[in-house]
C-alpha positions as CSV (number, residue, x, y, z in Angstrom):
1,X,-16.1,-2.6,31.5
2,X,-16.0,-5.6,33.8
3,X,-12.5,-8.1,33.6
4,X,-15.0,-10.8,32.2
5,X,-16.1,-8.0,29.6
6,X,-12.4,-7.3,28.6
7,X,-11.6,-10.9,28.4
8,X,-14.3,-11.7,26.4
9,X,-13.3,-9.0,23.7
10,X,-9.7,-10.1,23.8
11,X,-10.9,-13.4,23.1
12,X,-12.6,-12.5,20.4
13,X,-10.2,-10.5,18.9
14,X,-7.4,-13.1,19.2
15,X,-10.2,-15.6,17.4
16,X,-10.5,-13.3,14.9
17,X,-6.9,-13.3,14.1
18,X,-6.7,-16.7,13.9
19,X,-9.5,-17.0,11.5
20,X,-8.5,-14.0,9.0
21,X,-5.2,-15.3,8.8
22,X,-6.2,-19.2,8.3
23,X,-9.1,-17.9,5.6
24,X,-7.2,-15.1,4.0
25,X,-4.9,-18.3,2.5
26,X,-8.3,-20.4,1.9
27,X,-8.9,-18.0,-0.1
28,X,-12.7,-16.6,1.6
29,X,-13.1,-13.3,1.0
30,X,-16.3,-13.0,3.4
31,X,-15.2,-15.3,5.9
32,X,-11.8,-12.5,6.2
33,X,-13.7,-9.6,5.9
34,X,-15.9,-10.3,8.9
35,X,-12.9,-11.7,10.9
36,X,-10.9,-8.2,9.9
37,X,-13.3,-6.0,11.3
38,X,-13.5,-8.1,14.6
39,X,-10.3,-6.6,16.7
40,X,-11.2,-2.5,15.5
41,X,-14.6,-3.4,16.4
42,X,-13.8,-4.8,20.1
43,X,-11.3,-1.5,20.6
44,X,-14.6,0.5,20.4
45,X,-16.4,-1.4,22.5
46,X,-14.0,-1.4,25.1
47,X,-13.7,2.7,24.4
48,X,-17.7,2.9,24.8
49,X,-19.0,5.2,26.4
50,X,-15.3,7.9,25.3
51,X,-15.6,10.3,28.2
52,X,-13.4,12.7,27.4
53,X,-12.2,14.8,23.8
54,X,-9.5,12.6,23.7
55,X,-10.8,9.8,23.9
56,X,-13.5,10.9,21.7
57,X,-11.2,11.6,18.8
58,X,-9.4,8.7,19.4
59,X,-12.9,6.8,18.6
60,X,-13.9,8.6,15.7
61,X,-10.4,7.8,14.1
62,X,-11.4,3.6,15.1
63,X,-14.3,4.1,13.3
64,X,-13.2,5.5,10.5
65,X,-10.4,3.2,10.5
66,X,-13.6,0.2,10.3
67,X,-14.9,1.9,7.5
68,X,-11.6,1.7,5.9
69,X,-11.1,-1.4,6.6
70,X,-14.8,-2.8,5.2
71,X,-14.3,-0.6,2.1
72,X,-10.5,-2.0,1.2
73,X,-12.0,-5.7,1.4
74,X,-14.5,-5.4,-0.6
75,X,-14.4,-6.7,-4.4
76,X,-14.0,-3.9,-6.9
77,X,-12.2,-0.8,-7.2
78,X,-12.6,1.0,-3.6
79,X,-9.0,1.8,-2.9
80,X,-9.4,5.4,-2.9
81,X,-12.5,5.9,-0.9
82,X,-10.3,3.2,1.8
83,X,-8.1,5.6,1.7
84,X,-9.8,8.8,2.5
85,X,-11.7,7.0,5.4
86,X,-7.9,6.4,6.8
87,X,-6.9,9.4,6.1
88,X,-9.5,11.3,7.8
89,X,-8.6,8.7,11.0
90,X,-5.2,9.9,11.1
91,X,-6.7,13.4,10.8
92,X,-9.0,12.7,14.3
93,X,-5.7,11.5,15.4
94,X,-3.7,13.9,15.1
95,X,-6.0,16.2,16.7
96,X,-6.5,13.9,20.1
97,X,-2.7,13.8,20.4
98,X,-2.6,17.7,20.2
99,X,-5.3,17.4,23.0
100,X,-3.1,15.9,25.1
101,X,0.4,17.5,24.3
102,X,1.2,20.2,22.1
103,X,5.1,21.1,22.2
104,X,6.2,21.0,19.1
105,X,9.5,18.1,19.2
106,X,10.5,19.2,16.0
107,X,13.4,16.6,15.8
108,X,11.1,13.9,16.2
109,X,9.9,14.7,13.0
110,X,12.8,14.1,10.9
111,X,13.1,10.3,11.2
112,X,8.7,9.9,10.1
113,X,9.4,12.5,6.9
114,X,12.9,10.8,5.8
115,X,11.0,7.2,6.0
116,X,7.5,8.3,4.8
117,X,9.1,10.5,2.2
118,X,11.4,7.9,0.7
119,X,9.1,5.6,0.4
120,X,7.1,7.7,-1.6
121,X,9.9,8.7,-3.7
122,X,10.4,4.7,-4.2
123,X,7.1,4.1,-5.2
124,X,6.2,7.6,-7.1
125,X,7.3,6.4,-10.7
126,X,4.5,3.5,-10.1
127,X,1.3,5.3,-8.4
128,X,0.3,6.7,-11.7
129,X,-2.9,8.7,-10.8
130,X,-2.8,8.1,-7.4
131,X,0.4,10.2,-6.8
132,X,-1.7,12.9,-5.5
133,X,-3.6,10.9,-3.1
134,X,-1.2,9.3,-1.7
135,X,1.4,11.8,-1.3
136,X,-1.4,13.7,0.6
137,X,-1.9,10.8,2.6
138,X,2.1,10.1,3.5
139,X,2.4,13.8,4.4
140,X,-1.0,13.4,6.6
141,X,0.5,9.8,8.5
142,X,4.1,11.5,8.7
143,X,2.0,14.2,10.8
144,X,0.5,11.4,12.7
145,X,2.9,9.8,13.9
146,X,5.2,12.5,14.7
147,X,2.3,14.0,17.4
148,X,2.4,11.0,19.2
149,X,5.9,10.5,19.3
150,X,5.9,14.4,20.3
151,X,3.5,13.3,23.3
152,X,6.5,11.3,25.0
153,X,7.6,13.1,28.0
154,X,10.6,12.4,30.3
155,X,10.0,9.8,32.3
156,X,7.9,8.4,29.9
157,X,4.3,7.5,30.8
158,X,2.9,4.4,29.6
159,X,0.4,6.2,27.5
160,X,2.5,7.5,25.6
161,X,4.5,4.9,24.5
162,X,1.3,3.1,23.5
163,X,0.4,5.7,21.5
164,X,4.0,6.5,20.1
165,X,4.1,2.6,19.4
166,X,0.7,2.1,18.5
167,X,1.2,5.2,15.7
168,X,4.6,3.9,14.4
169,X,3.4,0.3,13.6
170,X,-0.1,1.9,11.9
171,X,2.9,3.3,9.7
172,X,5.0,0.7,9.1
173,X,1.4,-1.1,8.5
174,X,0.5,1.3,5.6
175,X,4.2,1.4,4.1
176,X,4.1,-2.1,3.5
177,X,0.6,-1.9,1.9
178,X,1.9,0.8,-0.2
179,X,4.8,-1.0,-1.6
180,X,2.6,-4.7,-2.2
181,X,0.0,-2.5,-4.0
182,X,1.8,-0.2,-6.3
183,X,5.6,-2.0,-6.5
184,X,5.1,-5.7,-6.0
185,X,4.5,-9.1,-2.9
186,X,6.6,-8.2,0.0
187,X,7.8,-11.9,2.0
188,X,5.1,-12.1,4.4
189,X,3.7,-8.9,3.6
190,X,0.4,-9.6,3.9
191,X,0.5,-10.9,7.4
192,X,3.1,-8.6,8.4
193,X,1.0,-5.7,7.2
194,X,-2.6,-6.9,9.3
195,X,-0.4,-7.9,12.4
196,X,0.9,-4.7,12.4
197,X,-2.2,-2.8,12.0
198,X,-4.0,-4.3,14.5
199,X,-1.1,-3.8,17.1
200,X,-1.0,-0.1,15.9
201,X,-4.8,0.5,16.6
202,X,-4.8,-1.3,20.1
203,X,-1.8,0.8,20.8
204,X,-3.7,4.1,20.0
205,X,-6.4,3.1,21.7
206,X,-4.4,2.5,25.0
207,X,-3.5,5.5,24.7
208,X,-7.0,6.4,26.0
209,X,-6.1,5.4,29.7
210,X,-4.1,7.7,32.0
211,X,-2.2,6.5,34.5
């Protein structure tokens, strides 16, 4: 894509913020659910045509993630299907940082399972019948986010750090839901929580380019 191209869907995107996050205290549902789905949106079309199984899997996951986003904004009970769209993102994820690096890092796993896990443990006694679901869905992010921090080599490559970066604040992003959803408001959760999604998906998607 041309600089004007890429400018144009920055611009966008950065519009887009500014909109969600005026109308999302307005109070207008529509106006933020169309403004949410803006930045994901311009991520894929800046990924389009994915020329490469990476890159590939890395798109499938930003849909998904769209999906997820379109179905958590709506009106009514769609929590759970949200979630399974995000899940099987993380899923696609996991599988295009395996495509690019396999070795294992096992001790990079330890600080993603103590924080995922205790946060689960926190919130367990409130999820009711949605312990399951998401305690399959912490162990499934946990994964997530430990492959791309087990992609970072030494020296570290730009990439990777987008993509360790980009997976750690999708988590952080998701912990912060979980706790305003099940346990109670969070100081600037809500804006914390989109920020940091959005940030976390541009990451992942940078991690597309190679240097």
């Amino acid at each position: 894509m041309s600089k004007f191209g890429n400018a144009a869907l920055a611009a966008a995107s950065l519009l887009a913020i500014i909109l969600f996050l005026t109308f999302d205290r307005a109070g207008s549902p529509w106006i933020c659910l169309v403004a949410k789905l803006v930045p994901v949106s311009a991520l894929l079309i800046w990924l389009t045509p994915p020329k490469s199984g990476h890159a590939r899997l890395v798109y499938a996951g930003l849909m998904l993630s769209l999906a997820g986003d379109a179905l958590l904004a709506l009106p009514g009970e769609w929590f759970l299907p949200g979630l399974v769209a995000f899940l099987v993102a993380h899923l696609c994820y996991i599988a295009a940082f395996l495509d690019r690096r396999r070795a294992a890092e096992w001790p990079r796993l330890l600080p993603f399972a103590m924080w995922v896990g205790g946060v689960y443990l926190f919130l367990v006694d409130h999820l009711g019948a949605m312990a399951a679901p998401v305690g399959i869905y912490s162990l499934v992010i946990t994964v997530m986010m430990w492959r791309a921090a087990a992609l970072v080599e030494r020296p570290a490559r730009r990439w990777q750090l987008a993509a360790a970066i980009g997976a750690t604040l999708f988590g952080l992003s998701d912990s912060t839901l979980a706790v305003m959803r099940f346990h109670g408001a969070v100081p600037f959760g809500a804006t914390f929580l989109i920020l940091a999604y959005w940030a976390g998906q541009a990451g992942i998607a940078f991690s597309v380019v190679r240097e």
